[in-house]
N, C-alpha and C positions, 0 to 999 in steps of 0.2 A: 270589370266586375270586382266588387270587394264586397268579400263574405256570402254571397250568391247577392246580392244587392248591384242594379246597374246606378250608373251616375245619375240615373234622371230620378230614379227613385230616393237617392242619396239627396239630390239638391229639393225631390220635394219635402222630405224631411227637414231642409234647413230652410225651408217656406214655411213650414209648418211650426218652430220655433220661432220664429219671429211674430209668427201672429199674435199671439196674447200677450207679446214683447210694450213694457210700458216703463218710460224713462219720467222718473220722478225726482227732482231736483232737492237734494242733501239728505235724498234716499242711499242704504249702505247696502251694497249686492256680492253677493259671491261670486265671483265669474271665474271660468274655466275654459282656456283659448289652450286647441292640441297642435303639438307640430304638424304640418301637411304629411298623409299617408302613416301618421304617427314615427315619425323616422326620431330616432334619439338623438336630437341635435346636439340636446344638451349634453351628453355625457364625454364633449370637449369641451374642455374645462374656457377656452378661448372664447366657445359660443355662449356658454353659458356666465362667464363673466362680462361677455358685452350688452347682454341680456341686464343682467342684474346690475349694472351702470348706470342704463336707461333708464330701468324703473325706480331704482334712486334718485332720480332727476324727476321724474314724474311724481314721485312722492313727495319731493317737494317745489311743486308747483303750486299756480297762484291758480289754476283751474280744478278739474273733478281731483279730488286725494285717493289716493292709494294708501289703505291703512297699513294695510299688511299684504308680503307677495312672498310666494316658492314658487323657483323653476326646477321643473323634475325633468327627467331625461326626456321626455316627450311630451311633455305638455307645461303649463303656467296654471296654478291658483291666483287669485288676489282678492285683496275687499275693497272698495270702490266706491268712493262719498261722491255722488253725482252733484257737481258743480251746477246752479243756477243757470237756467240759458246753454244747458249742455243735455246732448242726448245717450241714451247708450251707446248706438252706431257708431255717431260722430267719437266719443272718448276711445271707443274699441280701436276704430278705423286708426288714430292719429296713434295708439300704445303699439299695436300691429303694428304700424307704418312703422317707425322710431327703432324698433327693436328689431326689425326685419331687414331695415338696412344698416345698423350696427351688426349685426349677427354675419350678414353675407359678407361684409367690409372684414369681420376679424378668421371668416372662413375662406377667404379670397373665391367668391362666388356670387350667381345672379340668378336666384332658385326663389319659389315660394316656400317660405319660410310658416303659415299659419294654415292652418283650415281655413275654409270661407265663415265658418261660422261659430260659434260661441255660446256656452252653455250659462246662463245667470237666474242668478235666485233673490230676490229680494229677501231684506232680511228684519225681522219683524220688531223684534225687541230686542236689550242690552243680552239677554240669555242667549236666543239665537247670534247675538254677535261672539258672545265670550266661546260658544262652542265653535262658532268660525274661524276667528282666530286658532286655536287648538287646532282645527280640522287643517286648518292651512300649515301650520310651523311646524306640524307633527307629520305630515307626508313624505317625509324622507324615513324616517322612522319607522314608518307603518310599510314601506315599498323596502326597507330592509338593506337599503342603501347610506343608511348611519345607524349609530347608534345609540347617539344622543344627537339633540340640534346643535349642541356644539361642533360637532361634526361635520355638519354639510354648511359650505362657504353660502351657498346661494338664497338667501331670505332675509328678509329684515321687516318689521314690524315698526309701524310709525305709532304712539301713544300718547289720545286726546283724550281732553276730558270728558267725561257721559255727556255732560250737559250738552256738549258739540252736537255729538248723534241724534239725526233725528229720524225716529220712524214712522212711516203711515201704516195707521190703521185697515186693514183689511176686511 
């Protein structure tokens, strides 16, 4: 039981996310992946650097981008240009994956490291992007854990041109 909630009722919830779940290709998403049981992984700094490694790597990959990412002690933000020929799942599954065995390798462990499941938001216009960004760099801030982003090692921000972004219409 978590929170008076049993698992079956927890995992129909994470069916129920998924359903209206639509992966649209150089579509730009907010997504929000927490640590298993929300356990503060992050706030070893080991876990939280193997983390922010990863997604350095991923940011700069030749598949979906990663504009921008913060890992906070128990969860990940990021913004997420869905590559052609890529789906949410599959980019989730392979960021999970990646980061989950960097994370258990710098923790000397063999633990689920994510939730099963993941929170995303398409994101409509350059406005809703410029506030997503902010929303994402500024969470360390806002959780009171820096006090400027200078502060907190763990984020980085990748910068394209508008033109790049493409949004659909809704």
């Amino acid at each position: 039981m978590l929170h008076g909630m049993s698992i079956k009722t927890l995992n129909r919830g994470h069916k129920e996310l998924r359903k209206a779940r639509v992966s649209i290709p150089n579509q730009i998403y907010l997504m929000t992946v927490c640590c298993k049981d929300k356990q503060p992984l992050f706030l070893n700094h080991e876990a939280a650097r193997a983390a922010a490694l990863i997604l350095n790597k991923v940011l700069q990959s030749q598949n979906s981008k990663i504009l921008a990412w913060v890992v906070m002690p128990d969860h990940l933000h990021l913004l997420l240009q869905l590559a052609e020929g890529e789906t949410l799942p599959k980019t989730m599954n392979r960021i999970n994956s990646c980061t989950a065995i960097a994370i258990n390798k710098a923790l000397s462990r063999h633990s689920p490291v994510w939730q099963g499941a993941y929170h995303d938001h398409a994101l409509r216009d350059i406005d809703q992007l410029n506030a997503a960004i902010q929303y994402v760099v500024s969470n360390p801030i806002r959780a009171g854990i820096a006090v400027s982003l200078g502060d907190y090692p763990y984020w980085n921000i990748c910068y394209a041109e508008p033109s790049e972004w493409l949004f659909q219409s809704f």
